[in-house]
ROVO-991038 format. One record per atom (N, C-alpha, C, O): z, x, y. Coordinates in steps of 0.05 Angstrom, whole numbers, padded with zeros to 5 digits, always signed. Atoms other than C-alpha are relative to their C-alpha. Example, Ala and Ser with C-alpha at 12.3 -4.5 7.8 and 13.67 -1.06 7.14 Angstrom:
BEGIN
+00000+00018-00024;+00156+00246-00090;+00000+00018+00024;+00013+00039+00024;-00001-00016-00024;+00143+00273-00021;+00014-00015+00022;+00018-00005+00044;
END
This chain:
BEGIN
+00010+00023+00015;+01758+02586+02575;+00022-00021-00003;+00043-00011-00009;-00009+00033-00004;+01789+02518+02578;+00011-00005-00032;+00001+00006-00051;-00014+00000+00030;+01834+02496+02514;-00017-00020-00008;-00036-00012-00021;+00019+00022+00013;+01798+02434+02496;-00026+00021-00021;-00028+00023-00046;+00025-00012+00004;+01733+02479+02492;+00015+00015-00026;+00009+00005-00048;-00009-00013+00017;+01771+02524+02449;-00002-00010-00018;-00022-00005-00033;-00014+00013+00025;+01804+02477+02397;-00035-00009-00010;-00045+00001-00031;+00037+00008-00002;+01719+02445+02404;-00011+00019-00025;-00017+00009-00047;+00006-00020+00011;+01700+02514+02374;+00016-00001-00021;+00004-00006-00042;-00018-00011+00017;+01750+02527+02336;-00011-00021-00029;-00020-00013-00051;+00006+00006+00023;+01739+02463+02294;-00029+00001-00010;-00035+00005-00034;+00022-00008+00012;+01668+02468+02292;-00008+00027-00022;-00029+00026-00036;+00000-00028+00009;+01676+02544+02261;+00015-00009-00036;+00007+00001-00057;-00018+00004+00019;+01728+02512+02208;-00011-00023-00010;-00004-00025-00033;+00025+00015+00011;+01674+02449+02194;-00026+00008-00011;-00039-00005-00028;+00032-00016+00017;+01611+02492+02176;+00017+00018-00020;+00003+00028-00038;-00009-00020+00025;+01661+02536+02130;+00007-00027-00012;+00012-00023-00036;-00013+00017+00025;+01684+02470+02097;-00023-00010-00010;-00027-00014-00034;+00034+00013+00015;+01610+02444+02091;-00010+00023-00013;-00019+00018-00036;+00009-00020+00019;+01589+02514+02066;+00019+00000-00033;+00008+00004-00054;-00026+00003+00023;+01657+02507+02011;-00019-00027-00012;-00023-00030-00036;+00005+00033+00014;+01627+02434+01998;+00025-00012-00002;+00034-00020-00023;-00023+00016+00002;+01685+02404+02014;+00001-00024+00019;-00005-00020+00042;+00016+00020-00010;+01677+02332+02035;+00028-00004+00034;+00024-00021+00052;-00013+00013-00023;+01742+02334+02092;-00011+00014+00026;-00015+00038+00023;-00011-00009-00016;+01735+02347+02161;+00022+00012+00022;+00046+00007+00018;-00011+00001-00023;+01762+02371+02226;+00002-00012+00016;-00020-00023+00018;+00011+00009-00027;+01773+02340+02294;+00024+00014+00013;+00048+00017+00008;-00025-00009-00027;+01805+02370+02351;+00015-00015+00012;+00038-00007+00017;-00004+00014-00015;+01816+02318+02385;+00029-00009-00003;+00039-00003-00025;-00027+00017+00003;+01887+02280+02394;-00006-00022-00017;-00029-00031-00019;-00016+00024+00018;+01912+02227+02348;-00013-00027+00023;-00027-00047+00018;+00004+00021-00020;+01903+02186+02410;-00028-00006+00007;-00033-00030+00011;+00021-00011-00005;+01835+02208+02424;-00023-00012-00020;-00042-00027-00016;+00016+00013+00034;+01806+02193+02351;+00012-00032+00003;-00004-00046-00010;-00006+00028+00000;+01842+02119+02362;+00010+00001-00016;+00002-00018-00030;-00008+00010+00029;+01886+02129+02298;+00030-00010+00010;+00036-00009+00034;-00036+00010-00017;+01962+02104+02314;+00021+00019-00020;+00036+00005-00033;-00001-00026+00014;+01985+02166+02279;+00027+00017+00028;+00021+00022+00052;-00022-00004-00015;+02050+02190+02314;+00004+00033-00002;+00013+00044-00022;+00010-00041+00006;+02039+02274+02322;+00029+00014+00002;+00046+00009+00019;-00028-00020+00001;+02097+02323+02303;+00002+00017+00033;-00012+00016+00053;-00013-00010-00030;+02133+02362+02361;-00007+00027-00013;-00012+00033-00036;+00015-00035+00008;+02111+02441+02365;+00030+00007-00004;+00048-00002+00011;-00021-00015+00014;+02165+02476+02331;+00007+00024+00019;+00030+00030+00024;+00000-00036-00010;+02154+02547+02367;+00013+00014-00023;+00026+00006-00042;-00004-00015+00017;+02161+02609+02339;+00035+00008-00009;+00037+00020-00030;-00022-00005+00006;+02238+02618+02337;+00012-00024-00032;+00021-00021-00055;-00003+00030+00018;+02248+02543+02303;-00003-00004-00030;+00012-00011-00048;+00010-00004+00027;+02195+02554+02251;+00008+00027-00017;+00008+00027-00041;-00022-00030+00019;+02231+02628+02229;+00025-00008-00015;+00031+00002-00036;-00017+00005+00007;+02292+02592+02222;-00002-00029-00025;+00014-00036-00043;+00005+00018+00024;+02259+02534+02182;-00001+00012-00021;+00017+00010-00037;+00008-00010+00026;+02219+02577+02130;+00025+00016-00013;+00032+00013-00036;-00031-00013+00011;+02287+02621+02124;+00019-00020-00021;+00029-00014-00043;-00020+00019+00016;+02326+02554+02105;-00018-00008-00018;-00010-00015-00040;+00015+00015+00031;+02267+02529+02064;+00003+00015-00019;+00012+00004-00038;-00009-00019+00018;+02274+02591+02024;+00024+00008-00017;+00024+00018-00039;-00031-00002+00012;+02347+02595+02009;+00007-00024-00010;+00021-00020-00030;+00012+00029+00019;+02339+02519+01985;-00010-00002-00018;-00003-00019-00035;+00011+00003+00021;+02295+02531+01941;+00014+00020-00024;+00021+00014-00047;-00024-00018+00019;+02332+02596+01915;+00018-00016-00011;+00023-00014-00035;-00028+00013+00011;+02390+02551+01905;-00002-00022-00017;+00016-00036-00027;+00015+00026+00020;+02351+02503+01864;+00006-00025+00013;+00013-00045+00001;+00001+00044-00017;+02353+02439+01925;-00021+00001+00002;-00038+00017-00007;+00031+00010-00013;+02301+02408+01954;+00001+00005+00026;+00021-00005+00037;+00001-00011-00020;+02285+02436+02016;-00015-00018+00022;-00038-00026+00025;-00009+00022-00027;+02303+02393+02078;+00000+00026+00032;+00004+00050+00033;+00002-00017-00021;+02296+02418+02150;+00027+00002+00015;+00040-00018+00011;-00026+00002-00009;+02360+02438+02189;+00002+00002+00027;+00022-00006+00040;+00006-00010-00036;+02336+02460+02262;-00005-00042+00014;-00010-00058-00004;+00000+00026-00012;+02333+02385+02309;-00026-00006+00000;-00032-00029-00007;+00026+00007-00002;+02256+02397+02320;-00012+00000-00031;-00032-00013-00034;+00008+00000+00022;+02246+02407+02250;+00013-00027-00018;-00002-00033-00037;-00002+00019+00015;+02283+02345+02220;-00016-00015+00022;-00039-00019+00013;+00022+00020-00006;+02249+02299+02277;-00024-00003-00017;-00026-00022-00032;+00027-00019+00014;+02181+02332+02247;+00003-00018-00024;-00013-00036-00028;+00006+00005+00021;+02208+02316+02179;+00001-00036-00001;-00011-00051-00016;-00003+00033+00000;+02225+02243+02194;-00031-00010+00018;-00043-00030+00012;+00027+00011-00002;+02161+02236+02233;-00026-00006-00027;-00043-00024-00031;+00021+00008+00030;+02126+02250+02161;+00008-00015-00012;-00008-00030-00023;-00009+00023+00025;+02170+02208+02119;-00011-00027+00019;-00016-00046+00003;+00006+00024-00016;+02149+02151+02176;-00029-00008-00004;-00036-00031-00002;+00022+00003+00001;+02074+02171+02162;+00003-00005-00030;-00013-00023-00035;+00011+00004+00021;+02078+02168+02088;+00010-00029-00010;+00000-00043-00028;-00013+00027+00015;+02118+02106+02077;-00024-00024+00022;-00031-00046+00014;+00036+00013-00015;+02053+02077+02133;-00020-00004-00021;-00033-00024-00029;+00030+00001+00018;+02005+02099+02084;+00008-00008-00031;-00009-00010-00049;-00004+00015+00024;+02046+02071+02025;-00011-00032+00003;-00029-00044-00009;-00001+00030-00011;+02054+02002+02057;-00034-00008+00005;-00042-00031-00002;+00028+00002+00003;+01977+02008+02069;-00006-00004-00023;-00013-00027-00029;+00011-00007+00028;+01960+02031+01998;+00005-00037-00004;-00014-00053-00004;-00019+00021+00015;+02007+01966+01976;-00018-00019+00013;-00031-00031-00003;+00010+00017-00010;+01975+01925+02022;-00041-00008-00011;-00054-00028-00017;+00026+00001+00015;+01904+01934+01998;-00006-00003-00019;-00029-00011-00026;+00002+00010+00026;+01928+01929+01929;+00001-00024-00003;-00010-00032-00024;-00012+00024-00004;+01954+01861+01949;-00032-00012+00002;-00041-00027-00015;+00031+00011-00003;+01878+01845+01973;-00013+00006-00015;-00032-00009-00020;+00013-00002+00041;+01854+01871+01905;+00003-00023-00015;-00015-00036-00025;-00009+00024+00024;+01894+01819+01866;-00008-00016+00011;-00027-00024-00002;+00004+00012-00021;+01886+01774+01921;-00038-00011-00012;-00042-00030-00027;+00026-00002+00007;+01807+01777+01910;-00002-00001-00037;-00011-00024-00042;-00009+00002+00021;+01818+01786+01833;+00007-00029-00014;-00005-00040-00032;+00005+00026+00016;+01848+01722+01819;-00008-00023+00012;-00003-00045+00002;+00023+00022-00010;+01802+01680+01870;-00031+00000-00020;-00047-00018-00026;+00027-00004+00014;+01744+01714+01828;+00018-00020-00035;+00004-00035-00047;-00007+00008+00033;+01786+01689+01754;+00008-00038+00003;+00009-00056-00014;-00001+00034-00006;+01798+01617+01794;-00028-00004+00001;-00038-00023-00012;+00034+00014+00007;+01722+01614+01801;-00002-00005-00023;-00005-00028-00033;+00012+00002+00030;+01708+01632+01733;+00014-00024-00017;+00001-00040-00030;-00013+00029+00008;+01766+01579+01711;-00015-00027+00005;-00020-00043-00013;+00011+00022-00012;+01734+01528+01751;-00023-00010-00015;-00021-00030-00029;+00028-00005+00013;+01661+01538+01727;+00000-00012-00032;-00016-00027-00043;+00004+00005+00018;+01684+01534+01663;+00008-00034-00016;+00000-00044-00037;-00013+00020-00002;+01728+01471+01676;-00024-00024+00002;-00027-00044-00011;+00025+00016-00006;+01664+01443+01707;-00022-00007-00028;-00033-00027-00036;+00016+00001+00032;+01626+01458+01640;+00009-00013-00027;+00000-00021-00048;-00012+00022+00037;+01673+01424+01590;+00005-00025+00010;+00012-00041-00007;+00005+00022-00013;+01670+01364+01647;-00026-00012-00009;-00031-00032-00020;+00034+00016+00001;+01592+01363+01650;-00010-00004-00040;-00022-00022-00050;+00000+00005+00033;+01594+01378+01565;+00005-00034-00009;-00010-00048-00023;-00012+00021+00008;+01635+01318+01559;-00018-00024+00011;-00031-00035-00007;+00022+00012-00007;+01593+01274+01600;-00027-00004-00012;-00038-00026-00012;+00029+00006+00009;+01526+01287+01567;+00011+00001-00030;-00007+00005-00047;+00002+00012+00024;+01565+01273+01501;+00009-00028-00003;+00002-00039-00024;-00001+00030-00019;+01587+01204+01533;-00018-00014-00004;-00020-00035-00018;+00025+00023-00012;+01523+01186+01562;-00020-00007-00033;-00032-00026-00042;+00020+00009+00027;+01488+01200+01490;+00015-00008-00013;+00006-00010-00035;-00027+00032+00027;+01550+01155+01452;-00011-00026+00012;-00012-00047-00001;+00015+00031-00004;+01516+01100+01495;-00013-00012-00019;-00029+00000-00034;+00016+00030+00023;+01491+01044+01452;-00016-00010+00026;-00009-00009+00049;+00011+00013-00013;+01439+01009+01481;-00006-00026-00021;-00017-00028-00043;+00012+00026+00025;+01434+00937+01454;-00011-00027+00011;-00021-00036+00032;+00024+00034-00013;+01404+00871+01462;+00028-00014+00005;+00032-00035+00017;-00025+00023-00001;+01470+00844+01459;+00019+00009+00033;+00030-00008+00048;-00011-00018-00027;+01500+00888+01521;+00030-00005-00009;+00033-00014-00032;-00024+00005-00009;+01578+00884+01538;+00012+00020-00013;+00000+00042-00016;-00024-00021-00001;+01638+00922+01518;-00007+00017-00033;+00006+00038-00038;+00006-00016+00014;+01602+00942+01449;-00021+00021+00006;-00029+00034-00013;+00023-00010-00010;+01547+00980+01489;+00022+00037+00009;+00013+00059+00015;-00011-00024-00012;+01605+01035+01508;+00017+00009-00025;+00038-00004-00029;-00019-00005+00015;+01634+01069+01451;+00025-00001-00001;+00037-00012-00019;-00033+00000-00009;+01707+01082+01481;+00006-00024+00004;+00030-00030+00000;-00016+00029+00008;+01712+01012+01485;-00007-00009-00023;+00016-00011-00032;-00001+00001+00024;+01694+00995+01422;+00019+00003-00018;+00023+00025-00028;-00029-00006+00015;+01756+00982+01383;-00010-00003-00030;+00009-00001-00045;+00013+00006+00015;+01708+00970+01323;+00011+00021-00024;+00001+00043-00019;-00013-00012+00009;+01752+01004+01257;-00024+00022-00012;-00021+00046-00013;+00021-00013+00011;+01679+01024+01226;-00013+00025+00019;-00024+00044+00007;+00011-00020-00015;+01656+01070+01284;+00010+00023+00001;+00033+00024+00010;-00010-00018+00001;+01664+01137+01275;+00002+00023+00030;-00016+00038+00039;-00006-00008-00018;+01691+01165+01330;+00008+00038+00005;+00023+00048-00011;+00001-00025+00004;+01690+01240+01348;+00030-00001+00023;+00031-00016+00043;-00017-00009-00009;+01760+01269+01371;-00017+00018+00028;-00038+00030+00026;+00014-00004-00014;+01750+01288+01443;+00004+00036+00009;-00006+00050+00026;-00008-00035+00004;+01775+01363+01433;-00027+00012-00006;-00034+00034+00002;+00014-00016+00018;+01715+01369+01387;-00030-00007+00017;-00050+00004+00009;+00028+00000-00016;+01656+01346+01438;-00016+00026+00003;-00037+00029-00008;+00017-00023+00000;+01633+01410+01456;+00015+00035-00004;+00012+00054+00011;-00010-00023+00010;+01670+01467+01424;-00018+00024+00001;-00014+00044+00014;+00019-00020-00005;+01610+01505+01413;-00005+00023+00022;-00004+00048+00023;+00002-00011-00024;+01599+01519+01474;+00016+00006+00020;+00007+00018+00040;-00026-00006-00012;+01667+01523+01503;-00005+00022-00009;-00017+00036+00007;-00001-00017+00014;+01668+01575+01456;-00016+00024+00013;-00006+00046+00020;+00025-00024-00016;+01606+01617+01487;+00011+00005+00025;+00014+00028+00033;-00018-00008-00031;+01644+01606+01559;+00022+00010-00001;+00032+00018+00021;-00024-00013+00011;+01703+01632+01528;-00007+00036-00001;-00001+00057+00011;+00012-00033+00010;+01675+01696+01504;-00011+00010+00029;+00000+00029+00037;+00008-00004-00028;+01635+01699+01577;+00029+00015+00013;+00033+00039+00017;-00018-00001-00021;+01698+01695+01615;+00027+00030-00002;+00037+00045+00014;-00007-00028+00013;+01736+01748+01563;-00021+00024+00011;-00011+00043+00024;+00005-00028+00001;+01686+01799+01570;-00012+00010+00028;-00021+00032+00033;-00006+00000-00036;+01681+01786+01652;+00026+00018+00006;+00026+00040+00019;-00032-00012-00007;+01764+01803+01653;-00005+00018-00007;-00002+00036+00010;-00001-00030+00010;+01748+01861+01606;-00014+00012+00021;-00004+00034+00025;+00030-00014-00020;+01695+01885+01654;+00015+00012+00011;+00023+00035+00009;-00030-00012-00023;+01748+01887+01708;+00012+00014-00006;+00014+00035+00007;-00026-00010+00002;+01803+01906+01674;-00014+00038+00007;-00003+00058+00018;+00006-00032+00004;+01755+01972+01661;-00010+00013+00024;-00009+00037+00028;+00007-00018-00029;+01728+01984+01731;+00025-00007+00013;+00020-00003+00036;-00025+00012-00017;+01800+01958+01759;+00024+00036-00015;+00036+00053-00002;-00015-00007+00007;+01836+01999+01713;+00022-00016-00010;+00019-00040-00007;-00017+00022+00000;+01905+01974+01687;+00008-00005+00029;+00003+00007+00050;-00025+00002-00021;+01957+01936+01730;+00027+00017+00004;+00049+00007+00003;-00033-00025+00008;+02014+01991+01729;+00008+00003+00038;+00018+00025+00046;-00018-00012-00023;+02036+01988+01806;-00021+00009+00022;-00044+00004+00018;+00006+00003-00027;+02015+02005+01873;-00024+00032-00007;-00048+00030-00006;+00009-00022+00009;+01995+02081+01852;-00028-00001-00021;-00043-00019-00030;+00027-00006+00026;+01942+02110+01804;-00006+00033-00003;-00023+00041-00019;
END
């Protein structure tokens, strides 16, 4: 029997025991290369290599270190993994980056919108300060009107109200996030 075919079998045998477990990972036989991942594959140790690994991992740990590889094929090995995990950090980081990224294009909309709303507020309290008169000209526009008797509304206070309601909107939007986002604390979680 042919190795391919083997390894074939093999993972299919070790995929119906993980689907019977309910366990959502697979197998694939296949090479690194094969599956298209860019995934850089450890070197085979053989059986002498790996005796003399687990031996030193053992007496390492007895000794209270941290247990490092000492054989040539075994530190390659270990520097091939530190190469894959600091990959899948720089990934992680990177996707977090397109989180925030997305995050505060979504909190520039909501800025905007609301920017737009204390624009268009202000306007339709404008257009209704119009005077309409028989006389027309520069008393027909309130803001020009230097007139001491006219009571003039501070322009902070045009539409508070309702700033106010878009206020509260836009708070309990961020909260939303913050709670399906989680906090900001770092790349991890």
């Amino acid at each position: 029997m042919e190795v391919e075919a083997i390894r074939e079998r093999w993972a299919g045998m070790v995929n119906s025991a993980l689907e019977h477990a309910q366990v959502a990972e697979r197998v694939d036989h296949r090479s690194y290369e094969r599956q298209g991942l860019d995934i850089e594959p450890t070197v085979k140790m053989g059986h002498a290599s790996a005796a003399i690994e687990r031996r030193a991992s053992a007496e390492q740990i007895a000794a209270g270190k941290e247990p490092h590889a000492v054989t040539p094929r075994g530190q390659m090995n270990e520097a091939i993994m530190e190469k894959r995990g600091l990959g899948f950090y720089i990934e992680r980081g990177q996707e977090r980056i397109r989180e925030w990224s997305h995050q505060l294009r979504e909190r520039a909309d909501l800025a905007m919108q609301g920017m737009s709303s204390l624009v268009q507020g202000a306007a339709r309290a404008m257009r209704s300060g119009l005077q309409t008169s028989s006389e027309g000209g520069f008393g027909a526009v309130p803001a020009l009107d230097q007139s001491p008797q006219r009571d003039q509304v501070p322009a902070i206070e045009l539409d508070q109200s309702g700033q106010r309601g878009r206020d509260r909107q836009r708070e309990q939007e961020l909260d939303r996030q913050r709670g399906r986002d989680g906090p900001d604390v770092g790349f991890g979680r």
